[in-house]
N, C-alpha and C positions, 0 to 999 in steps of 0.2 A: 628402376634405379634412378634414383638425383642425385645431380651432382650441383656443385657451383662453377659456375662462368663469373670471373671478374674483369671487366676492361680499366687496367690503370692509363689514367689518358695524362696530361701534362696541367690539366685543371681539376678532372675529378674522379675517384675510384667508385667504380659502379658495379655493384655484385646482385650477381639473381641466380635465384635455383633453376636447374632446367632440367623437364623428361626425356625423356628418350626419342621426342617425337620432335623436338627443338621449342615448346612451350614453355614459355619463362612464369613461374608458377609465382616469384614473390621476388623483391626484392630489397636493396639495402645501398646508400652512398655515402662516402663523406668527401671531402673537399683533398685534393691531393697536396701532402705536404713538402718543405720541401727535402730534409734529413733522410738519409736511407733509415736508420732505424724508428725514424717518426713514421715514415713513405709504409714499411711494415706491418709499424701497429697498428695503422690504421686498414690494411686490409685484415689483419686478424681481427680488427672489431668489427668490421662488416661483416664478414664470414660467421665469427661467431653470433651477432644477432640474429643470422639463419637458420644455424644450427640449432638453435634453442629451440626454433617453429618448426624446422624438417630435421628429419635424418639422411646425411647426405654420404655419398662412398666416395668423393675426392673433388679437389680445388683447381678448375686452368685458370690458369692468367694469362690473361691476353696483353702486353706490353709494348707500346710505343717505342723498341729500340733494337737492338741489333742482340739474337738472341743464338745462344751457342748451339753448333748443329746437332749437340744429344738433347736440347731443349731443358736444359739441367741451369744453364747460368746467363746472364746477361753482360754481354761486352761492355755495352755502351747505350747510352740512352740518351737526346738530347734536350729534352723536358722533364727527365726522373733523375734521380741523385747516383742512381745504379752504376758502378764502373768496375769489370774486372769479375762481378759476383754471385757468385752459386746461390743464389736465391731460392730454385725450386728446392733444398735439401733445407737451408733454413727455416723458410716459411713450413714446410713437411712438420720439420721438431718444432715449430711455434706451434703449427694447427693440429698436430696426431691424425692429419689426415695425405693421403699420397698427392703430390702435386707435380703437375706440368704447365709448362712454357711456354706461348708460342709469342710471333710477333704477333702484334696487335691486327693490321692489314690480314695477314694467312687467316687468322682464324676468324675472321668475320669473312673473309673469301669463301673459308670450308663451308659457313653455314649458310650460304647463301647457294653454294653448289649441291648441299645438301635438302635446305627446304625453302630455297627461296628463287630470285631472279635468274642464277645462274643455272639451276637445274637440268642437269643433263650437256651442257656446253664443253664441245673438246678442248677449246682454247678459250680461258677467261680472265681477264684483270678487274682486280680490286680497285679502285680508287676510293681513300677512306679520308674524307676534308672533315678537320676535328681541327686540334688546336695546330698542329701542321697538315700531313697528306704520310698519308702509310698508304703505300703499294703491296700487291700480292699477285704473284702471277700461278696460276690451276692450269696444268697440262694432262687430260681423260683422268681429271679429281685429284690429281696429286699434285701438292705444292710444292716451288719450283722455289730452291734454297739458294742456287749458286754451289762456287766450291769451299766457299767458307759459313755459307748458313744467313748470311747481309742480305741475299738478291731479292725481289727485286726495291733501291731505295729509292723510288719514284720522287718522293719530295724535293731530296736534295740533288734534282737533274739542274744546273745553273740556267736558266730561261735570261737573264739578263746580267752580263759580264759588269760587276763592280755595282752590281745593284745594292737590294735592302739588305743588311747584316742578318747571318741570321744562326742560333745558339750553336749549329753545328762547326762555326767557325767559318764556312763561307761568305761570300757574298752574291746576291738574284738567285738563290733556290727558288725553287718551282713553288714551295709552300709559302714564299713569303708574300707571294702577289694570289695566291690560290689556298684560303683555307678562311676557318673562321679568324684567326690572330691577322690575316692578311686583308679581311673584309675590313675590321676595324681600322688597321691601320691606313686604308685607304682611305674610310671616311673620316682621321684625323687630319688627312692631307687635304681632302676635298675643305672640309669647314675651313681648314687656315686659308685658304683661297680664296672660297666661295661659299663664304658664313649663310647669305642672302638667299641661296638657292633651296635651304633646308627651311621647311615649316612644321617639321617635328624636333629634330634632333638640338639644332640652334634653341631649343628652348632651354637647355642644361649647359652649362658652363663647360668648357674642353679645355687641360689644358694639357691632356701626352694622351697617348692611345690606351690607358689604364681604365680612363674614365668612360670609355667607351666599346663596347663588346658588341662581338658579333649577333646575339639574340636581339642584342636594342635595335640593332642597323636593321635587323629582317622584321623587326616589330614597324618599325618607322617603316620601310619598303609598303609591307600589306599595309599603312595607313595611306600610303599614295606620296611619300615624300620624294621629290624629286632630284635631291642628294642623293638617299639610301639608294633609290632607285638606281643612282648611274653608278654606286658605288657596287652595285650588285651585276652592272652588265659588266665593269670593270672584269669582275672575278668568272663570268662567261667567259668574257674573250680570252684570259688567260689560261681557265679549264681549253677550252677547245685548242689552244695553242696547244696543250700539255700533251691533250690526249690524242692530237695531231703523232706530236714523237714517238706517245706510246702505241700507236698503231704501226709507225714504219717498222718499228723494231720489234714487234710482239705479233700483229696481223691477229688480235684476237677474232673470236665470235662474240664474247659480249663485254660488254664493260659494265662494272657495277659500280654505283657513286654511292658511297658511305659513309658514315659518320653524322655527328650534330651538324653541319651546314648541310647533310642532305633532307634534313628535315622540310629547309626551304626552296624548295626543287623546284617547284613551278614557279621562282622568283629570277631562274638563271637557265635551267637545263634543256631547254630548246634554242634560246640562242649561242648557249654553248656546243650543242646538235651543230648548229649549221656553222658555227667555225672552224668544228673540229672538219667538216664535210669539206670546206673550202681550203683548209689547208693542209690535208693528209697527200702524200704525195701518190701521185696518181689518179686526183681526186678528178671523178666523171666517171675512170674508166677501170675500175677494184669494188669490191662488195666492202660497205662498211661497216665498220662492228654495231652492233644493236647498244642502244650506252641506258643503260637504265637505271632510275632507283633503286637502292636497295628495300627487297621485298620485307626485310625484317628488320627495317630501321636503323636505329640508334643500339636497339638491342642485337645487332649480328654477333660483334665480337662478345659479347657476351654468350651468348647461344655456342660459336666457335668454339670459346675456350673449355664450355661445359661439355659440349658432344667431346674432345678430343682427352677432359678427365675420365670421361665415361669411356673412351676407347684402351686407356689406360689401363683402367679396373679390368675390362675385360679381356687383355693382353696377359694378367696377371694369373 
């Protein structure tokens, strides 16, 4: 049986067929727009240029927002247009195919407890750095909703009171100093400062954090640039800080770091390791969670959302 996995992220909609085995056999993206019924047609056309190639039994979406606990509609989103809206039943009558839900964090959590890093772990958290930070906490495989379906919104933990703004209407979320949008926007602050110190990036003109993204900042880091570079232990020390909290409060066994900024893991994730070691409370004298890569990348939440269509179909 294939199904499709889609991760609507806050930059891009990414859909891949996946087995039953969590093998992503093909896949399809467009650019995420910003209208709900633009945000729509644009996973109906990804979808459907799959379905052309495979024949599939149903569609998850994996969504960056806060998603209703029958996994039927979407509250709120703070990078999608989504508010208030039954989405699994419309996109269903757009595609003639069954759809489910999930947040975007759970279900790159699931696939990862299923056929990757988390495997086997009684107590697991997601960290998922994309264009914010989606959380998901797995207790013996089963994802942990809260009582309204939100838990856990790891991003928007405020790490800095009156800090950087950020869309969910706060100010210092966790995601603004910790994510690929937060990589950038640090080394928009480092250039206005400290133009002199860059020998890649200073080659392109900066004039807001638009012009500069977090793939360029990690492209410049592996070239040896000494900006990108500091702008990347920046977002260490702020991970270890995060996942400092997220250990007082959770006491996982593992932590999984996911998303597109984990792709650049060995540019930050060991001295994110040791900040988190130095400032988890108790630190010396408590076992600390194992904090690792996600074993199946950038494609989790998509794998997620595909294993949890396929668990659908066969509920049916």
């Amino acid at each position: 049986m294939l199904t499709v996995g889609i991760d609507v992220g806050g930059t891009t909609v990414r859909a891949g067929v996946v087995d039953n085995h969590g093998s992503v056999l093909d896949t399809a993206r467009t650019a995420t727009p910003a209208g709900q019924d633009a945000l729509e047609n644009a996973i109906s056309s990804v979808v459907t240029q799959l379905t052309h190639r495979h024949e599939v039994s149903a569609v998850g979406l994996a969504v960056a927002g806060f998603v209703t606990e029958d996994r039927r509609g979407v509250r709120f989103a703070p990078h999608l247009a989504w508010r208030q809206s039954p989405v699994a039943d419309r996109m269903s009558r757009k595609l003639r195919l069954p759809v489910v839900l999930e947040h975007d964090a759970n279900a790159a959590a699931m696939a990862e407890y299923r056929f990757g890093a988390a495997r086997g772990a009684r107590v697991s958290v997601m960290v998922a750095l994309g264009t914010g930070i989606g959380g998901a906490l797995l207790i013996d495989g089963e994802v942990f909703r809260g009582a309204y379906g939100v838990a856990p919104e790891l991003g928007h933990l405020r790490v800095v009171p009156g800090g950087r703004p950020c869309p969910c209407g706060k100010r210092g979320c966790w995601e603004r100093y910790c994510s690929g949008t937060a990589l950038a926007a640090t080394t928009v602050e480092l250039l206005a400062t400290e133009p002199g110190l860059s020998t890649v990036l200073a080659r392109e003109p900066v004039r807001d954090g638009r012009t500069v993204t977090g793939r360029a900042v990690a492209g410049a880091a592996r070239e040896g640039d000494p900006l990108a570079l500091r702008a990347f232990a920046e977002l260490a020390r702020w991970l270890g800080e995060g996942l400092a909290l997220v250990a007082d409060v959770y006491d996982p066994e593992v932590v999984v770091i996911g998303g597109g900024v984990s792709e650049s893991a060995p540019l930050f994730l060991d001295e994110a390791r040791e900040h988190y070691a130095k400032q988890v409370t108790g630190a010396g004298h408590r076992p600390l969670a194992r904090i690792r890569p996600a074993q199946l990348g950038d494609d989790a939440g998509i794998v997620g959302a595909a294993a949890l269509a396929a668990d659908l179909v066969a509920r049916v």
